[in-house]
N, C-alpha and C positions, 0 to 999 in steps of 0.2 A: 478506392481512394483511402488516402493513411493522413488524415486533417492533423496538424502540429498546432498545439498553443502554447504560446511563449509564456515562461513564469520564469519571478526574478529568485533566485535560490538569499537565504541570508547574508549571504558575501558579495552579493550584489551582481551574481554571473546570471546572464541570461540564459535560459537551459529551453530548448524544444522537446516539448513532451509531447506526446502521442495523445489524440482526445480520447483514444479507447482506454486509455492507462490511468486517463486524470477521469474519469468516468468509473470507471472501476473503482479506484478511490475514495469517490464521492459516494457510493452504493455501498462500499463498505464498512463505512462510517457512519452513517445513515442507519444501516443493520443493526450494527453494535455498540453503537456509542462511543466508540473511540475517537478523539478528533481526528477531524482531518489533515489541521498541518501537524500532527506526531505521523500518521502514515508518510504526507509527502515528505516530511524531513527522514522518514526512515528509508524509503522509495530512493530521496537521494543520495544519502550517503553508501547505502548498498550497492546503487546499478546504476547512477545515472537516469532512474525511468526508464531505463530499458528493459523490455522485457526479456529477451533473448540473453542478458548476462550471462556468461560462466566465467567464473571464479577459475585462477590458476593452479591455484595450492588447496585446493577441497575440492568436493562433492556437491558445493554452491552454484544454486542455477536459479534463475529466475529476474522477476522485478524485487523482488523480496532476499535473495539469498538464500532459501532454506537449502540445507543439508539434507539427504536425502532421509537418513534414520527420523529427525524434527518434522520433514515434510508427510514422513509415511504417518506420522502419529496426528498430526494433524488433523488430516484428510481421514484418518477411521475416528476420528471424536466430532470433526464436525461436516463431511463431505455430504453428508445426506440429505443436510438442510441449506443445501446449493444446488442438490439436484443429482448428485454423483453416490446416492445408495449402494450401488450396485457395485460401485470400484472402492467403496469403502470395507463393505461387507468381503471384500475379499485377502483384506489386513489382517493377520492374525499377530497376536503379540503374546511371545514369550515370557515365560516363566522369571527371566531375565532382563525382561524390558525391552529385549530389541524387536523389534515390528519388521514383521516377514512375510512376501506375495509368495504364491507355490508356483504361479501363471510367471515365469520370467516377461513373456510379451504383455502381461496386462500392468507387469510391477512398472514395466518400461512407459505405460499408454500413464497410469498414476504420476510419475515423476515428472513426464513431458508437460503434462496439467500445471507445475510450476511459470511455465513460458506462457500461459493463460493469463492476460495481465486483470481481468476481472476475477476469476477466483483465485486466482495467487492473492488478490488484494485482501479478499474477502476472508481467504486462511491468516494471512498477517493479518487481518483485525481480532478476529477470533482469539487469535494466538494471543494479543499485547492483552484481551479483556482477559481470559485463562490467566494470564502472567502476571496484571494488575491486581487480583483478586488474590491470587497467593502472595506476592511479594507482600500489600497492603496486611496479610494475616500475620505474616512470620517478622516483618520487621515494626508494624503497630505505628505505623503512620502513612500519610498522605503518600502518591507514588507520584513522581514525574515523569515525561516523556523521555529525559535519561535515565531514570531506573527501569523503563520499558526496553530501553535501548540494550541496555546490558543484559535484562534478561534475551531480549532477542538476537544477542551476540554471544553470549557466553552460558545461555541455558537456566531454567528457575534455579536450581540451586547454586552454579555458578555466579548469579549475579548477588544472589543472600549469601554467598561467601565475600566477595569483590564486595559489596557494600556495606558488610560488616566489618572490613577492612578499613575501608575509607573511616568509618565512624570510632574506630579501638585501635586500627593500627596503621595510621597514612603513610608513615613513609617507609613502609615495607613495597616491594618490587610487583608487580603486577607481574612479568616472567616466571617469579619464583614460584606463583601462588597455580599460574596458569601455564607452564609452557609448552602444551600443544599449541594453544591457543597463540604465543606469543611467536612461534613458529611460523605460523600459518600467517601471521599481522604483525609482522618485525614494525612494519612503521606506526603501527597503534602502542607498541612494546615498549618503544628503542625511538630514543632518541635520533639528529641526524651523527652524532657520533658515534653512536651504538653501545649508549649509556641508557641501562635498564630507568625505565621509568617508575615513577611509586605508585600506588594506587590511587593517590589524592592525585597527584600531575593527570595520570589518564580520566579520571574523572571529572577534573573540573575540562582539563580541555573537551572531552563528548557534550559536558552540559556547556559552554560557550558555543560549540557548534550548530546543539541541538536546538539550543533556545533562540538563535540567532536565525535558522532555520525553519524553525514554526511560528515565529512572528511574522514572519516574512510570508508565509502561507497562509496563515490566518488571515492576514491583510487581503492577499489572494482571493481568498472564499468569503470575503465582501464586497469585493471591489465590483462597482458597478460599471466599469468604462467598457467598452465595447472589444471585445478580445479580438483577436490577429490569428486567423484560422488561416493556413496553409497546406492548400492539397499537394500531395505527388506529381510530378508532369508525369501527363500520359493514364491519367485516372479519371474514374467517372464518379461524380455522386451516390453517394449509397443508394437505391431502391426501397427509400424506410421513407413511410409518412412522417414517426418522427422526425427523421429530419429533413422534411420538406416542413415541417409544422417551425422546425427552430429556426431555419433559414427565416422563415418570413417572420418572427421574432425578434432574432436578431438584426433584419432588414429595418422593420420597423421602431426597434431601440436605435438604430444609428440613426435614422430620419425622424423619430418624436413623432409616429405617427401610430393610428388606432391600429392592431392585429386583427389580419382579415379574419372575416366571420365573427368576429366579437367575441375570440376565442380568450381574451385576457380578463375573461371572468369577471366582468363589470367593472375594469380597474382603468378600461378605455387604453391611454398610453401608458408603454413596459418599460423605456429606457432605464426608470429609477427603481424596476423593481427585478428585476432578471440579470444578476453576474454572468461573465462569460465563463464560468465553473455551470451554472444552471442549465447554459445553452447548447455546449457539449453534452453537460448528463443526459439531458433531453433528446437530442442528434443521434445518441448511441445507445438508448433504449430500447427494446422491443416492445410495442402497443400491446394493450391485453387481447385484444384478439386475436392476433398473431402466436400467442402464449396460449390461447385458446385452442386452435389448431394445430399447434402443435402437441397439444396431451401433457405438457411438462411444465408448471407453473412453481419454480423452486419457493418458498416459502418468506425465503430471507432477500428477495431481489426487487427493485423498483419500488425501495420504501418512502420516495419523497412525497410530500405533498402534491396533488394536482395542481393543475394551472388552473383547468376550467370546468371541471368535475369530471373527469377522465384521466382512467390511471395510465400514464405514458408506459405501455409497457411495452537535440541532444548534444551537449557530445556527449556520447557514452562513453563509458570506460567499464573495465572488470569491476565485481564489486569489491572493494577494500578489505569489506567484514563479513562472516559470516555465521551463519547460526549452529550453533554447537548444541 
């Protein structure tokens, strides 16, 4: 089964998202500190939430967008503390900086790991804390979720060129400054007459997007109302205690009634205390025991609080932007 929950995007469209995507999300914000509506506002303007995107004009794949070269360096600085050692260690990076597999099939099994909509998420979280912490050094202040954005679009040093632009010289051309880039995203560029845009114009438009985008998910990731979970015809319920555990959570927030076993942690009724962001993440978790059994407990995964002292363990479109 492939569960959809409905979220309203900043522009007020309603977009079906995959609960393994918005779950992914939710863990890897959780991980690293990054909010969560800067991922889903990044999630959307890249893919739509989709994980399977590809990009026309690059080498952009994923829920994310990464570029294959952004995605190789990723995955060897932090793939090991996801669980992926092994395909990490197999990155080697040039004296030149480009990151190179010698295994063509395993460079191939590494990239495909993009369309993994949980650790794609978890390498963009990674990726914006890395990006927040240099941008915040080099330019000596506070970072937004559009100065994330730009370094996630046009690379750390590209965004401290682009944003030192904005601040010393606005109405030079974003084209001039970037035109691979402008190539690849004539309409991030280029106006609809095909009137190079300035770096303040693309600027403030990304932050009216962004910021309109993560209120609107933030609000999401409070929202206590009962979510709108939508299986596949012709599918069956996952085989996961968790979510036989969220189901009757969620049963029990729509009817104001106690969680059977008394599993709501002395709190009796859950309705006002579990978002439908909580009861997905929960649904598509694996129990610790399970993580037990299987020998591979990645370090950075199922970091929310417990419920009851047990650790639970579209339309789509191409993406618009991609990571340079």
């Amino acid at each position: 089964m492939t569960p959809f929950v409905t979220v309203t995007s900043g522009a007020g469209q309603d977009l079906s998202v995959r609960s393994d995507v918005l779950s992914g999300i939710r863990q890897a914000s959780l991980s690293t500190g990054i909010e969560f509506s800067y991922l889903m506002a990044q999630a959307n303007r890249e893919s739509s939430f989709n994980p399977s995107a590809q990009a026309k004009t690059s080498s952009a794949a994923g829920l994310y967008q990464f570029v294959e070269q952004t995605w190789l360096g990723v995955v060897k600085n932090h793939g090991a503390e996801y669980g992926q050692g092994d395909l990490a260690d197999k990155i080697t990076r040039r004296s030149d900086g480009h990151f190179t597999v010698a295994d063509a099939a395993t460079r191939q099994d590494i990239l495909d790991l993009r369309r993994d909509p949980t650790f794609a998420a978890a390498m963009a979280a990674e990726h914006a804390a890395d990006n927040k912490a240099k941008l915040s050094e080099k330019l000596g202040r506070d970072i937004t979720g559009t100065d994330l954005y730009f370094a996630h679009f046009l690379g750390i040093s590209g965004a401290i060129k682009f944003m030192r632009n904005v601040a010393e010289s606005p109405e030079k051309t974003g084209a001039s400054l970037f035109p691979k880039a402008a190539a690849a995203n004539k309409n991030v560029f280029y106006d609809e007459s095909g009137r190079a845009k300035t770096v303040s114009e693309i600027y403030d438009k990304f932050a009216a997007t962004m910021n309109a985008d993560m209120e609107a998910y933030a609000a999401f990731e409070g929202n206590t109302a009962p979510a709108t979970i939508v299986a596949d015809a012709g599918t069956a319920l996952p085989a996961s205690p968790n979510a036989a555990y969220a189901m009757a959570v969620r049963t029990a927030s729509l009817e104001n009634a106690p969680v059977p076993g008394g599993s709501s942690g002395g709190f009796g009724k859950v309705g006002s205390l579990l978002s439908p962001l909580m009861l997905v993440t929960l649904a598509a978790l694996p129990v610790a025991r399970e993580e037990e059994e299987n020998g591979d407990k990645p370090r950075r995964l199922a970091m929310h609080p417990p419920i009851d002292g047990t650790e639970f363990g579209q339309p789509a479109r191409s993406g618009v932007c991609s990571i340079a």
